[in-house]
VOPAGU-2260 file (C-alpha; in pm, 1 decimal, decimal comma):
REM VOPAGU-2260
SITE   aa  ch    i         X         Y         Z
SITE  UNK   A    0    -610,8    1875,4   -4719,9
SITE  UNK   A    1    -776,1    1814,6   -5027,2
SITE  UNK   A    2    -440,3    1736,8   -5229,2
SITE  UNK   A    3    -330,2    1524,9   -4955,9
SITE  UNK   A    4    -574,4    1296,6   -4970,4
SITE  UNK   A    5    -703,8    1323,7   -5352,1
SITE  UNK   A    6   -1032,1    1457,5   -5291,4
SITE  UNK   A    7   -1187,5    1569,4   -5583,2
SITE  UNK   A    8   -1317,3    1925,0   -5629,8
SITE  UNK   A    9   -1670,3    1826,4   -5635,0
SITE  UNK   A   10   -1667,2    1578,9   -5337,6
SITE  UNK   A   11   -1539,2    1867,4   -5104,1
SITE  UNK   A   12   -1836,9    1923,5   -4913,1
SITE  UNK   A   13   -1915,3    1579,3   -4846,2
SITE  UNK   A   14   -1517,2    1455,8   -4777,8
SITE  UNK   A   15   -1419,9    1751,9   -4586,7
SITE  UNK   A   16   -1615,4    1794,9   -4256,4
SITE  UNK   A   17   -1601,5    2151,5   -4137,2
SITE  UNK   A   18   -1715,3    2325,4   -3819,0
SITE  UNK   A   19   -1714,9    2661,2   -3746,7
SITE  UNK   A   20   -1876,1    2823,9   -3397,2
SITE  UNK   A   21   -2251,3    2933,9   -3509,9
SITE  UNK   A   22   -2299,4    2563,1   -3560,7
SITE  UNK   A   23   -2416,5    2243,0   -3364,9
SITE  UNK   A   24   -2130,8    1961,3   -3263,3
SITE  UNK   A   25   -2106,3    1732,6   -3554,6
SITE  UNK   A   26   -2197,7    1358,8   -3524,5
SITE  UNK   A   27   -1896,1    1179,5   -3389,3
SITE  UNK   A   28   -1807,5    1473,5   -3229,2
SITE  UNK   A   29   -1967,9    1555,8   -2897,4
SITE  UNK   A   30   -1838,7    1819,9   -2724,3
SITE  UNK   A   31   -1619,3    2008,0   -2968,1
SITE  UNK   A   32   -1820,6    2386,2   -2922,3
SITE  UNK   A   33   -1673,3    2401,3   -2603,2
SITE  UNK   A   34   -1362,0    2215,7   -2646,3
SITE  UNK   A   35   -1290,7    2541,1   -2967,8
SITE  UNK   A   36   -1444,0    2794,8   -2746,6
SITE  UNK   A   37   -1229,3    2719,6   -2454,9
SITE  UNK   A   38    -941,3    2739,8   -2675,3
SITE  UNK   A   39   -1042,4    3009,0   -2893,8
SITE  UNK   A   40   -1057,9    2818,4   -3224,0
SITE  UNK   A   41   -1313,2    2957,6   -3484,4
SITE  UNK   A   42   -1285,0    2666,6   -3764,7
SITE  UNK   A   43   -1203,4    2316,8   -3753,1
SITE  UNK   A   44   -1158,6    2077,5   -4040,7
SITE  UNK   A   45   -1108,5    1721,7   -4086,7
SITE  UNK   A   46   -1107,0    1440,1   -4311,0
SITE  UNK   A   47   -1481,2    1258,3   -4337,8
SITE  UNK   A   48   -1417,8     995,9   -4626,3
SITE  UNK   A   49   -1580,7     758,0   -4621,2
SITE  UNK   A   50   -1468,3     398,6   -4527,6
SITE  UNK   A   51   -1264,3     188,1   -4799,3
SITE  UNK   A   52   -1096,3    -138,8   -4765,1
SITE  UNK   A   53    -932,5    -367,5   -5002,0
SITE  UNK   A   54    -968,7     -93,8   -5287,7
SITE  UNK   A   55   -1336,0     -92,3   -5225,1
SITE  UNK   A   56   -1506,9     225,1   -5161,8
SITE  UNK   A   57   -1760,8     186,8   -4856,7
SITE  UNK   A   58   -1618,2    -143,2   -4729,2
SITE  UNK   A   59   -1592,1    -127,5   -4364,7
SITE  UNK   A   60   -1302,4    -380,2   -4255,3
SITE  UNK   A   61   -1356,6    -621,4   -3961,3
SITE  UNK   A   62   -1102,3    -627,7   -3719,0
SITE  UNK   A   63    -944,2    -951,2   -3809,3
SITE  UNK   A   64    -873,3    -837,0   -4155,1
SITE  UNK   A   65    -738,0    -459,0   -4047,7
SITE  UNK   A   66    -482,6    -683,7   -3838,5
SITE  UNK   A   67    -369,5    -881,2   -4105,9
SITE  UNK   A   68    -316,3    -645,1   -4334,1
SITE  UNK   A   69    -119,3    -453,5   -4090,5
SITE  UNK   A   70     103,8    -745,3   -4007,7
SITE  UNK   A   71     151,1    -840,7   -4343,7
SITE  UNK   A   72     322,3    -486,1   -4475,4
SITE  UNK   A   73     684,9    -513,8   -4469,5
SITE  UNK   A   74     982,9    -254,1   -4439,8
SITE  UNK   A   75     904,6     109,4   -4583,1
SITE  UNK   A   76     517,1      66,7   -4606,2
SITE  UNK   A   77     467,1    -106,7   -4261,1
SITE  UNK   A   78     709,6     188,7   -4126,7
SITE  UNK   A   79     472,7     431,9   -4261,8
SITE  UNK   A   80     173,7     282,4   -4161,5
SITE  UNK   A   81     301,9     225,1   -3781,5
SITE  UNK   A   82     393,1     610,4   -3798,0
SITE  UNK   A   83      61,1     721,9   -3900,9
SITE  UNK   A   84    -123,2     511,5   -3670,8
SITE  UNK   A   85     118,0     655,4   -3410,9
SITE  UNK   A   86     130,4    1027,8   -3475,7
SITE  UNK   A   87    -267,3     983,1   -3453,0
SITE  UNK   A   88    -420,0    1207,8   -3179,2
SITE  UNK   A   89    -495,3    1002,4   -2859,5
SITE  UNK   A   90    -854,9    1160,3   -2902,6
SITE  UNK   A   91    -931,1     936,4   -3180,7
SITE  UNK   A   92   -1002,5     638,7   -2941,1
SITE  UNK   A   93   -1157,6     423,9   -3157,0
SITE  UNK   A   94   -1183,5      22,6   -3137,0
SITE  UNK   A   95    -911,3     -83,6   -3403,0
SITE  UNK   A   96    -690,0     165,8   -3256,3
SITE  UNK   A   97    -742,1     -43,8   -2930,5
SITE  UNK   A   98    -667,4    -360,5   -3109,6
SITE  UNK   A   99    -375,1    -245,3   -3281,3
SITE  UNK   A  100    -258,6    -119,0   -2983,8
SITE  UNK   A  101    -310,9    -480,4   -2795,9
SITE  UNK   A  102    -208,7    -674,6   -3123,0
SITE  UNK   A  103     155,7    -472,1   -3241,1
SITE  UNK   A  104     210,4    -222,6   -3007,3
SITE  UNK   A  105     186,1      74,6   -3204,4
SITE  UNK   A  106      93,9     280,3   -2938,7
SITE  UNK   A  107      76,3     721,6   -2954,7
SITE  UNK   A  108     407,1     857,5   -2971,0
């Protein structure tokens, strides 16, 4: 995970969120003790960089510009982008995901 995304070696512990079952539900994520314990996961990792828009670390994007710049990509990169988007868990529910949903249809495959 850290390759994929480019995070450097000393940014792990802040970029990589990890959970494991002695500890409490992280913020963002309520219910996720039980969800692993019913399932009998012992470790779960994800991504937590932080925003970036435009280039700009820490920029959170309003919805009007995440739109645009979605409707402005063109042939391979707006491909990838609508795949990622996509191939996203339904789980991650969150309001631009709504909006793209509404806006272009990428919906979860």
């Amino acid at each position: 995970m850290r390759d994929r995304e480019g995070i450097l070696l000393r940014n792990i512990e802040r970029d990589i969120g990890v959970w494991r079952p002695a500890a409490a539900n992280p913020n963002g994520v309520p219910g996720l003790t039980d969800w692993a314990a019913g399932r009998g996961i012992t470790a779960v990792l994800w991504t937590a960089l932080p925003p970036k828009f435009d280039g700009r670390n820490g920029e959170v994007a309003q919805m009007d510009q995440v739109i645009a710049y979605l409707e402005g990509l063109i042939g391979e990169e707006r491909q990838r982008a609508e795949e990622y988007i996509r191939r996203a868990p339904p789980q991650i529910a969150t309001n631009y995901r709504r909006h793209i949903e509404q806006r272009l249809g990428w919906t979860p495959i």
